[in-house]
C-alpha angles and dihedrals in degrees: 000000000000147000100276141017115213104205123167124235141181073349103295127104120246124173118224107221113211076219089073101258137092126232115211102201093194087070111024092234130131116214113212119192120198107349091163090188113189094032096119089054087044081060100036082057089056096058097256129145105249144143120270121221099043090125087062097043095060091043098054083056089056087056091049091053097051098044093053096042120050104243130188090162135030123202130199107201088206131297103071101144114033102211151340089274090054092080076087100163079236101050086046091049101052081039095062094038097055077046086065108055087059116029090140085072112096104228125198131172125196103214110247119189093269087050093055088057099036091050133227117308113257122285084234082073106063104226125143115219126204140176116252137289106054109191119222104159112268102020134058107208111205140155100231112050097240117154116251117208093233126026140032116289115220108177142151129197091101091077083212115213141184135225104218098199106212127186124302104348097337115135120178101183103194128170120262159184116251103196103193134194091249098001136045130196130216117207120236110293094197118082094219095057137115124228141219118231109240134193123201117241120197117312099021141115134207119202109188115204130210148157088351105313138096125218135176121245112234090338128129099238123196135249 
């Protein structure tokens, strides 16, 4: 187990991050399914129960990613802001300062459903937002995990997880990569987020993440 799986895929190398992203070397760009930031304050709005500080926390985590890869672009694969509610003065605050510690950082976002009713970020922010799919041969990055006839397709909006089977009654559900044949999943970015159960099918692989590793589900690793 480790902080990062290097697969190979549609011949080009990606690392799998056990923080729930994927660094391209190649490029020097972090893909980032899912963050939902603001979400807790959406709910919060609506009168519901939840934690404070999850904007931070992500994006903590961001900080983590970009000190330790070395990044010239970062890409949200949809789902960036979670609703209308999350322009929170305080989300988008948190949001523009953390902007501003790194404006040398080329940021684009690929609209997902929750994207088109929260709205755009803020231009302040300086992100560029684009429909999907955006097109990086010889991938196709996208929000909804829809095939493309001819390239890779990387998405998020599923949330995958993994049901890890221990012994007697012992279940350990933990998010997780699907890498596909035609179609790869990223896991949730966002700490305050829910998850879909996924199985592999022939051909696929499923990678589960936690407390900072990354293992393989039912491969031979090396060593």
């Amino acid at each position: 187990m480790k902080a990062y799986q290097a697969i190979t895929l549609a011949g080009t190398e990606l690392w799998l991050l056990a923080h729930k992203a994927i660094y391209w070397p190649e490029r020097r760009a972090l893909l980032v399914a899912d963050a939902h930031f603001g979400k807790a304050a959406a709910y919060r709005k609506l009168g519901q129960p939840v934690p404070h500080g999850t904007t931070a926390s992500n994006l903590q985590r961001l900080d983590v990613l970009l000190a330790e890869y070395p990044t010239r672009e970062l890409i949200f694969l949809g789902d960036f802001l979670h609703a209308p509610e999350s322009h929170a003065p305080s989300t988008l605050a948190a949001l523009q300062e953390w902007r501003g510690r790194h404006l040398e950082l080329s940021i684009t976002l690929i609209r997902g459903n929750h994207d088109r009713r929260a709205g755009d970020p803020p231009p302040a922010l300086g992100i560029a937002v684009v429909p999907e799919p955006l097109l990086l041969p010889p991938f196709a990055l996208q929000h909804e995990p829809d095939p493309h006839p001819d390239f890779h397709v990387l998405a998020g909006h599923v949330h995958p997880a993994y049901r890890l089977i221990g012994k007697g009654r012992q279940r350990l559900r933990l998010a997780c990569f699907l890498i596909g044949t035609r179609v790869s999943l990223l896991p949730a970015f966002g700490a305050f987020t829910g998850g879909m159960d996924v199985q592999p099918d022939a051909g696929s692989r499923i990678y589960v993440v936690g407390d900072g590793v990354i293992g393989a589900v039912g491969l031979q690793e090396p060593p």
